[in-house]
DSSP file (Angstrom, degrees, kcal/mol; ACC not computed):
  #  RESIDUE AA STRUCTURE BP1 BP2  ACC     N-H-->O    O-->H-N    N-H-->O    O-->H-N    TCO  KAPPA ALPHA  PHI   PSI    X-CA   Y-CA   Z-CA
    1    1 A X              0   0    0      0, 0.0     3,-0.1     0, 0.0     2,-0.1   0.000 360.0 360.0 360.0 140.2  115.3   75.0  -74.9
    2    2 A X     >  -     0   0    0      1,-0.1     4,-1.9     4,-0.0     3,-0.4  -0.495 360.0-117.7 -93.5 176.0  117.7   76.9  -72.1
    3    3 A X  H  > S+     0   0    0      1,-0.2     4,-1.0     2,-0.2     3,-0.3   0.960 113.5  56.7 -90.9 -58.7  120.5   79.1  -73.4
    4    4 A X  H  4 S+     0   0    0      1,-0.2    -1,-0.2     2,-0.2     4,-0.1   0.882 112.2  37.5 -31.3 -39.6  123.1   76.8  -71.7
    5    5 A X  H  > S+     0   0    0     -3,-0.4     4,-1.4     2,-0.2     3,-0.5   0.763 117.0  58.3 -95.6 -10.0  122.0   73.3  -73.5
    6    6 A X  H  X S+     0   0    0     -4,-1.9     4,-2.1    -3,-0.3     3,-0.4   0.998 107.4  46.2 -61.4 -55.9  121.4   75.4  -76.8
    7    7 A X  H  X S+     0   0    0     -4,-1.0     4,-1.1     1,-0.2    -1,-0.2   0.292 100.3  58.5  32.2 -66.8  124.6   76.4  -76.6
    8    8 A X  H  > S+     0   0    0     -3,-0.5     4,-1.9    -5,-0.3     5,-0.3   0.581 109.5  53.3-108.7 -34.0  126.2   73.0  -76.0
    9    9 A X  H  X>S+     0   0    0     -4,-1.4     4,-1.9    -3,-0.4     5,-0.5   0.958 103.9  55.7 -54.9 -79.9  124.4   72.0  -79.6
   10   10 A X  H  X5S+     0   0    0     -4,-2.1     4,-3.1     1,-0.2    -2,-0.2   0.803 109.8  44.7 -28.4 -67.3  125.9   74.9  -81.4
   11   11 A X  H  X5S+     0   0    0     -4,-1.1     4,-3.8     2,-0.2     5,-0.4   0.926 106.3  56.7 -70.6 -29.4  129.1   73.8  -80.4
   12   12 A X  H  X>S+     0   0    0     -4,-1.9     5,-0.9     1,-0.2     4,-0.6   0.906 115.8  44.0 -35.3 -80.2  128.7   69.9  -81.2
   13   13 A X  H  X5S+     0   0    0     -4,-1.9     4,-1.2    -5,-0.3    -1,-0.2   0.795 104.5  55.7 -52.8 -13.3  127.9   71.2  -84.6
   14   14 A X  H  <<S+     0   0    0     -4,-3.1     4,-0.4    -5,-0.5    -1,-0.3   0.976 118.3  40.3 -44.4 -55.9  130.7   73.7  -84.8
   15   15 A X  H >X5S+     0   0    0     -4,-3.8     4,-5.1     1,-0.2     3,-0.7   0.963 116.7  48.1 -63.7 -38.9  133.0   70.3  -84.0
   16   16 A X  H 3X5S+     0   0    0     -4,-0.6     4,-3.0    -5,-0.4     5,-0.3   0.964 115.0  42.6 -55.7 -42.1  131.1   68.0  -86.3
   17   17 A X  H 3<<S+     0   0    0     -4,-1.2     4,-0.3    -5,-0.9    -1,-0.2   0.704 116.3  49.1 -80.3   2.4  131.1   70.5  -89.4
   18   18 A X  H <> S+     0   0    0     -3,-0.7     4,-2.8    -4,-0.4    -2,-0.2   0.915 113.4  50.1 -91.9 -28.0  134.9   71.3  -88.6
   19   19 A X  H  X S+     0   0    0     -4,-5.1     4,-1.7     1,-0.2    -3,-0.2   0.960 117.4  41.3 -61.3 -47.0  135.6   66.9  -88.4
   20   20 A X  H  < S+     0   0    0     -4,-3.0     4,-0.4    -5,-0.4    -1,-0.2   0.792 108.1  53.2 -66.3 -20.9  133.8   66.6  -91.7
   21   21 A X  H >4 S+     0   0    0     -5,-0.3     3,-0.7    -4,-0.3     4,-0.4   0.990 115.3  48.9 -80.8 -49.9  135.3   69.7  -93.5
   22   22 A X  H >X S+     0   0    0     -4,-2.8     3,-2.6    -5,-0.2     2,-0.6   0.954  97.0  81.4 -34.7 -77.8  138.9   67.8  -92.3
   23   23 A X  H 3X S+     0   0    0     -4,-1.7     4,-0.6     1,-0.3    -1,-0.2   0.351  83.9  44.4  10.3 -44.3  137.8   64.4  -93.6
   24   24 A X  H <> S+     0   0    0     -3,-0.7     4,-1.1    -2,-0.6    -1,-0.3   0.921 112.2  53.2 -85.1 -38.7  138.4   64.2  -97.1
   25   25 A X  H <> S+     0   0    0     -3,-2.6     4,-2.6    -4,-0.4    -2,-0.2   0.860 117.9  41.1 -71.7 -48.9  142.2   65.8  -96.9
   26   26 A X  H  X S+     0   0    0     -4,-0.6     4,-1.7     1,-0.3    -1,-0.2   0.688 108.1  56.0 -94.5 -17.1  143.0   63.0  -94.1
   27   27 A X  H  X S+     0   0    0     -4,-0.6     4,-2.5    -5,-0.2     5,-0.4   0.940 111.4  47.5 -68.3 -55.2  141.3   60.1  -95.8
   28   28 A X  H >X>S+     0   0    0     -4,-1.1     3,-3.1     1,-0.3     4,-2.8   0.963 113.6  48.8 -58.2 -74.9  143.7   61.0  -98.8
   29   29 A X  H 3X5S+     0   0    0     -4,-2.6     4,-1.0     1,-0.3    -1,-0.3   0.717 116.5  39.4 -25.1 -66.2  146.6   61.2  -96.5
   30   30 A X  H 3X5S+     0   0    0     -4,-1.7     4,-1.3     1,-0.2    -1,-0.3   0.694 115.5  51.0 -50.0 -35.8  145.9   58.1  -95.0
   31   31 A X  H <X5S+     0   0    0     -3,-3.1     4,-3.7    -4,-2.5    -1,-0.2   0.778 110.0  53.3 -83.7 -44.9  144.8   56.4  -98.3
   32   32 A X  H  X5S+     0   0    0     -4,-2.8     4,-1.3    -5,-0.4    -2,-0.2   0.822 111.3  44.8 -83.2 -19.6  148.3   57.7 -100.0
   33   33 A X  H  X<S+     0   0    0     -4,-1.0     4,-1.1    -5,-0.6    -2,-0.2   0.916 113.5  57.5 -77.7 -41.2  150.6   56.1  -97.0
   34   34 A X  H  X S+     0   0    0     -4,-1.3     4,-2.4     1,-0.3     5,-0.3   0.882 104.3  38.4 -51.9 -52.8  148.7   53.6  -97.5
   35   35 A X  H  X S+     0   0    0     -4,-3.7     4,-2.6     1,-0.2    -1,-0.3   0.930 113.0  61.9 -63.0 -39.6  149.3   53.0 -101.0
   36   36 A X  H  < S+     0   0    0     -4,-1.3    -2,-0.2     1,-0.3    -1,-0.2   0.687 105.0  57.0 -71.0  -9.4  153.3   53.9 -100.4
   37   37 A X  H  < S+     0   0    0     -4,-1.1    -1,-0.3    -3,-0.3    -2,-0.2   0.752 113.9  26.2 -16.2 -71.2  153.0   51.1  -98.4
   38   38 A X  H  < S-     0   0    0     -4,-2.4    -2,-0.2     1,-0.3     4,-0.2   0.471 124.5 -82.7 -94.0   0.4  151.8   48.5 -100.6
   39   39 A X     <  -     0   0    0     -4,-2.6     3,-0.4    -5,-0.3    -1,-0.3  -0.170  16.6-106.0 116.2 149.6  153.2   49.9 -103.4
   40   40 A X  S >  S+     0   0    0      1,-0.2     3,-2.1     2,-0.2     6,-0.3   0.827 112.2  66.7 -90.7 -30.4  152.9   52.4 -106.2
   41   41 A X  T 3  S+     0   0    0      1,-0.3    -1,-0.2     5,-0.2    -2,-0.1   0.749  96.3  54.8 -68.1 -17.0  152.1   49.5 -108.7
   42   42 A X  T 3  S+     0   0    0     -3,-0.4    21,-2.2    -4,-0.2     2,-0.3   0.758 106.9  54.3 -63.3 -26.6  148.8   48.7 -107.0
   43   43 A X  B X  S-A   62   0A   0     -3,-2.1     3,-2.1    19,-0.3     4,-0.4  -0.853 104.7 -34.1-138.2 138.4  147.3   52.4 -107.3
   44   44 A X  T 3  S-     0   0    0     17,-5.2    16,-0.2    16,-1.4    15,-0.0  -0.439 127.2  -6.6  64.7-129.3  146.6   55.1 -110.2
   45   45 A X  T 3  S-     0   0    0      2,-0.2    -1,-0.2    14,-0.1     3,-0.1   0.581  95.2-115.8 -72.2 -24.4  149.2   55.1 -112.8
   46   46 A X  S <  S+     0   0    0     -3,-2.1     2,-0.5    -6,-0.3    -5,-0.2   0.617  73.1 122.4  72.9  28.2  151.5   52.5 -111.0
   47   47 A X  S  > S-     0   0    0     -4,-0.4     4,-2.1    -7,-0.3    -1,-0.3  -0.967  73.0-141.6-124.2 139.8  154.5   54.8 -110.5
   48   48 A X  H  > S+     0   0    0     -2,-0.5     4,-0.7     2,-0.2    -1,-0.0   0.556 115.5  60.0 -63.8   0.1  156.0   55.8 -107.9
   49   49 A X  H >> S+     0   0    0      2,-0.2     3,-2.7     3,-0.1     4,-1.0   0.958 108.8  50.8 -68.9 -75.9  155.9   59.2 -110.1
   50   50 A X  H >4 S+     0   0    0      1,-0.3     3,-0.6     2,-0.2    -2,-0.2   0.608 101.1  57.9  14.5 -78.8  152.1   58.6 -109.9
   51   51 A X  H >< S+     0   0    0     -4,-2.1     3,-0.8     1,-0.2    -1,-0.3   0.746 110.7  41.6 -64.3 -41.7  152.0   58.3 -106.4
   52   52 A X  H << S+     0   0    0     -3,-2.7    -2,-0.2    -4,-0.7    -1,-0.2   0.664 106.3  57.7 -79.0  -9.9  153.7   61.8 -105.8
   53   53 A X  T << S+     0   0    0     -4,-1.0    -1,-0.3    -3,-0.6     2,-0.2  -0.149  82.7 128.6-109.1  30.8  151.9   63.8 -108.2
   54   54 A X    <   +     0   0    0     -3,-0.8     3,-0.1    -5,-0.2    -3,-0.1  -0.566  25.1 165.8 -29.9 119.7  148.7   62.6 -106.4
   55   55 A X        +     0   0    0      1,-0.2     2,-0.4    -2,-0.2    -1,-0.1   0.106  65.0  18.1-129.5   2.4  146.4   65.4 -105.3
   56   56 A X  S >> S-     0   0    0      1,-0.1     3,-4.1   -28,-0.1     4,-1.0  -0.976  79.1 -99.5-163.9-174.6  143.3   63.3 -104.6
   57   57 A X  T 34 S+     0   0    0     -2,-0.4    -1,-0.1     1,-0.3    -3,-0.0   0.593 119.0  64.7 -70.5 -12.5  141.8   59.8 -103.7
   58   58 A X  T 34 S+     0   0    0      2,-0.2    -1,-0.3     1,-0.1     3,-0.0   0.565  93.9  60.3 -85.9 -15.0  140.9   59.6 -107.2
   59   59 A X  T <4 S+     0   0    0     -3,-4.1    -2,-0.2     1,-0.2    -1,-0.1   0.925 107.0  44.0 -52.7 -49.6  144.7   59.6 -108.2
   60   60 A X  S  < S+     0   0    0     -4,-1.0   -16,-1.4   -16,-0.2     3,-0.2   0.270  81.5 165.8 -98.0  -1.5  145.5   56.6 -106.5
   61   61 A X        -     0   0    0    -18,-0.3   -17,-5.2     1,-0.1     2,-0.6   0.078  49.7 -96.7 -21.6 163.7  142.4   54.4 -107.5
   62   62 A X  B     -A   43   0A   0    -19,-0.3     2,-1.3    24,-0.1   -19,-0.3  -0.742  26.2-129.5-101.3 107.4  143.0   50.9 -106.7
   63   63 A X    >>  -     0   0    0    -21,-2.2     3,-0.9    -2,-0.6     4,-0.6  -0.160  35.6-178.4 -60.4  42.3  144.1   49.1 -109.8
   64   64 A X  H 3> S+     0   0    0     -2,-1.3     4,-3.2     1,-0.3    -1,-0.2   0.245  73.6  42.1 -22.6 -47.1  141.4   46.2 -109.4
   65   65 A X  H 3> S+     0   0    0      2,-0.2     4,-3.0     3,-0.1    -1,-0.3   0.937 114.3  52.3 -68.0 -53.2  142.1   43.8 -112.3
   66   66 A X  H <> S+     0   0    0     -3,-0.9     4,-1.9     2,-0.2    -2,-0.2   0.934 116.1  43.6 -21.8 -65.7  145.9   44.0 -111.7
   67   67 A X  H  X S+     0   0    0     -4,-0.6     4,-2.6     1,-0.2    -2,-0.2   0.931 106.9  58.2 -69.5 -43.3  145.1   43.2 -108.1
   68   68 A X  H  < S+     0   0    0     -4,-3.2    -1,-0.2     1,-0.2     4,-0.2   0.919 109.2  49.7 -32.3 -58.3  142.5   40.4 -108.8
   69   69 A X  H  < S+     0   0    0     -4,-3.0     3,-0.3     1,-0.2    -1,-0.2   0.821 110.6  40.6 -39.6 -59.4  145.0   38.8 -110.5
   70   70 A X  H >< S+     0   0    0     -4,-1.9     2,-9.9    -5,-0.2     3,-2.4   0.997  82.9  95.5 -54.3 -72.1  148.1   38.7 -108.1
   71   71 A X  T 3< S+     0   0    0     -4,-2.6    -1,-0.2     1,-0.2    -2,-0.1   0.640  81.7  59.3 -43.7  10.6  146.1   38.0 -105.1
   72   72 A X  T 3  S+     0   0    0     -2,-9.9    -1,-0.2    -3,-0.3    -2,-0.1   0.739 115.6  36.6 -78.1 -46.9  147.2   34.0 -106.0
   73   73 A X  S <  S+     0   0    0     -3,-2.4     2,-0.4    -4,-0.2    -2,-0.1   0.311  94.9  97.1-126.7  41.8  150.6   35.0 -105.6
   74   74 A X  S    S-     0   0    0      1,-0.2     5,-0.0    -4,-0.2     6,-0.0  -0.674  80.1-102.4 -93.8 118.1  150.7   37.7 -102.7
   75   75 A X     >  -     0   0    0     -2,-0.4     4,-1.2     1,-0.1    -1,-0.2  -0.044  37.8-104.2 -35.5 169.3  151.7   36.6  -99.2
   76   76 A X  H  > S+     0   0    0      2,-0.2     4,-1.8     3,-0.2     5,-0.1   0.857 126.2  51.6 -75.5 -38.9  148.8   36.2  -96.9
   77   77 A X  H  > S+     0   0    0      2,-0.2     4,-0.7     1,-0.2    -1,-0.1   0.673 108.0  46.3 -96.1   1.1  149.9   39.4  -95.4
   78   78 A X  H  > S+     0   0    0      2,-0.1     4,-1.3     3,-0.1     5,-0.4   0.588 112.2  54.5 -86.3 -36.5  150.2   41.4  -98.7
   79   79 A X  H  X S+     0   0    0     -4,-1.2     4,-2.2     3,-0.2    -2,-0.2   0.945 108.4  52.4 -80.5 -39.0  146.5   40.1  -99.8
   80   80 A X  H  X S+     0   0    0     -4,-1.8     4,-0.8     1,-0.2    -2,-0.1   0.709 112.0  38.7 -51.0 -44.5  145.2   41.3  -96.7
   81   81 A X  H  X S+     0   0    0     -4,-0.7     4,-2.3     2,-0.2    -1,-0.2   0.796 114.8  48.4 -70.6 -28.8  146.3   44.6  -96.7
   82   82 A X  H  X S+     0   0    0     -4,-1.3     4,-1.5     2,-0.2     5,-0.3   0.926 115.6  51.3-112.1 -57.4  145.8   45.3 -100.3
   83   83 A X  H  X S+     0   0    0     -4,-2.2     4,-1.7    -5,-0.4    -3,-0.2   0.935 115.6  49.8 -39.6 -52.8  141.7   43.4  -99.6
   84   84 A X  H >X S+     0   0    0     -4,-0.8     3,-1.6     2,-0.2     4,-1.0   0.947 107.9  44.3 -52.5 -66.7  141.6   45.9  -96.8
   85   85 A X  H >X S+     0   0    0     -4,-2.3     3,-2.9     1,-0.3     4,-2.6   0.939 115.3  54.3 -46.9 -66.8  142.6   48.9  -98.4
   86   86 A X  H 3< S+     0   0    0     -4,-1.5    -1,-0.3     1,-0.3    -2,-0.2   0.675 103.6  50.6  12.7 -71.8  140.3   48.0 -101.1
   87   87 A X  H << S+     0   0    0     -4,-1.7    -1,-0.3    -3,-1.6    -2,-0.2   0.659 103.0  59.7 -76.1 -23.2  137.7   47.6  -99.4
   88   88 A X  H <<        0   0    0     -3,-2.9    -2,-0.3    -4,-1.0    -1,-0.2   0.779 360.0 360.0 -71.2 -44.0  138.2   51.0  -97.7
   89   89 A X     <        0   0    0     -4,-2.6    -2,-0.2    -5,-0.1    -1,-0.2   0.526 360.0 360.0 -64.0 360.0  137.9   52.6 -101.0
């Protein structure tokens, strides 16, 4: 292998280990607008207390029975999101 395309590996795997070590922290982020979004009563405890004393994706779990339930009487565009997110967890 020549020093140049060795090299050009090492840094791919610099960026790749520095995207995954990011990853978990921005999923949460993303996952927690996400919940302030549809609402605190969907996720974790179902307070908006809940929702701020969040420090990971396991705070906010998806309240799954709650949601089964509702999704009858959810707008189309409130069942969609809330299936999405869902489904993203």
């Amino acid at each position: 292998m020549n020093l140049p395309l060795r090299q050009e590996l090492y840094d791919q795997l610099a960026r790749e280990d520095a995207h995954f070590s990011r990853a978990p922290q921005a999923f949460f982020e993303a996952w927690k607008r996400g919940a302030e979004i549809a609402g605190a009563e969907w996720f974790g405890d179902g307070t908006r207390e809940g929702l701020q004393r969040a420090k990971s994706k396991w705070d906010l779990r998806p309240k799954l029975l709650l949601l089964n339930d509702a999704l009858g009487v959810l707008s189309s565009g409130q069942r969609m999101f809330l299936s999405a997110m869902v489904s993203f967890y």
